[in-house]
C-alpha positions, 0 to 999 in steps of 0.5 A: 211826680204825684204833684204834676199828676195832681196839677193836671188833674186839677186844670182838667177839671177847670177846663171841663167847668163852667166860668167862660161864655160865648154871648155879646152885647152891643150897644149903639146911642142915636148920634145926637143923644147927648144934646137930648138932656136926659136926666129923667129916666123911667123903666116900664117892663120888657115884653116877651117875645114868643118863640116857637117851642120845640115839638115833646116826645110822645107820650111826655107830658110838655114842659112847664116853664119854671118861675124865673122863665114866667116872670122875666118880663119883671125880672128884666124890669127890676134888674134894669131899674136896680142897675140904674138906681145904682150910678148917680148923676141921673135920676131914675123914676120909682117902680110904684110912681111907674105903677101908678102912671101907667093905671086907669090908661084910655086904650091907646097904641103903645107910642101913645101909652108910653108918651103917656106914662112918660109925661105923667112921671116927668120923665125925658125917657122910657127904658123898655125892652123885649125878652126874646130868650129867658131859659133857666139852667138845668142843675146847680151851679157846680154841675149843670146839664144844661146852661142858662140861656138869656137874649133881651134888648133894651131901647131908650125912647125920648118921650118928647120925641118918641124916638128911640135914642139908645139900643143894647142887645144882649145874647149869651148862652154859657158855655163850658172852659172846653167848649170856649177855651179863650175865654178863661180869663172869665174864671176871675170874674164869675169864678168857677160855676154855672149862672142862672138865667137871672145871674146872667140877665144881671150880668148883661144889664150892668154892662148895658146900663154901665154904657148908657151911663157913660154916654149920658154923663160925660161931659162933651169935649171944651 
């Protein structure tokens, strides 16, 4: 008796942790890209996109974002080139050999200025991107009132054709066991707890440059 208690107790718990979530990534490459012959890759930082904050209850002063909500363009640019500088068979242009492309640029649209960087640091592509959402947890990771919250897309542009080749959009906001409770299968991944916004944004990126990587390296049916 006192163990069936025991075990209920427990998978009550599990249910009302964190470890499940409700976001998505899709991926689409362009129908030519493996004829494009991208070996080259470089990564220029995402831009954030502005969204409409919600209005502060009088007399509350308005909320401060936290460093890892002010910094997410960077952040998402080096979890990209981190995930990329990881699989092999392609080469992935240094975050400094970027930097120092991307210095003393004449005024410029940002087709031209990213051809520009492109060609400077012989790269066949551009990864760039845009943080449309970047909203930390509030807690800890074993008891969070509110979940990380992350939404990017990044876009692969061919910089000799300036098109956009590759395209992945990510948006997941993590939910609780009984709030998703097909998702369970969750807990072998991540265990038991509650990811911060760049835990989460690492996840998506890994998944997002795993597909890319298959796309560009696989070899086309004989």
């Amino acid at each position: 008796m006192f163990k069936s208690i025991a075990l209920a107790v427990i998978l009550c718990a599990i249910v009302y942790a964190c470890g499940s979530t409700t976001g998505s990534l899709q991926s689409r490459p362009s129908s030519d890209i493996e004829s494009r012959r991208i070996r080259r890759i470089a990564v220029l930082p995402p831009t954030m996109v502005a969204t409409a904050t919600q209005p502060s209850l009088p007399f509350n002063p308005p909320a401060v974002p936290r460093t890892s909500e002010r910094e997410a363009p960077e952040s998402i640019a080096r979890f990209t080139h981190a995930a990329l500088v990881a699989l092999p068979n392609w080469q992935i242009v240094s975050e400094s050999e970027v930097r120092e492309a991307a210095t003393n640029l004449p005024p410029s649209s940002a087709e031209d200025r990213l051809k520009r960087i492109g060609e400077r640091v012989y790269a066949d592509a551009v990864m760039m991107g845009r943080v449309q959402r970047y909203r930390e947890r509030v807690g800890d990771e074993w008891g969070a009132k509110s979940p990380a919250s992350v939404a990017f897309i990044l876009d692969l542009v061919d910089v000799r054709r300036g098109d956009i080749i590759w395209t992945a959009r990510f948006d997941e906001t993590q939910k609780s066991l009984s709030e998703s409770i097909f998702s369970i299968g969750a807990i072998g991944e991540r265990g038991v707890r509650w990811l911060s916004a760049d835990q989460l944004a690492q996840e998506g990126i890994k998944k997002a440059v795993g597909q890319l990587h298959d796309v560009l390296t696989r070899r086309p049916a004989s």
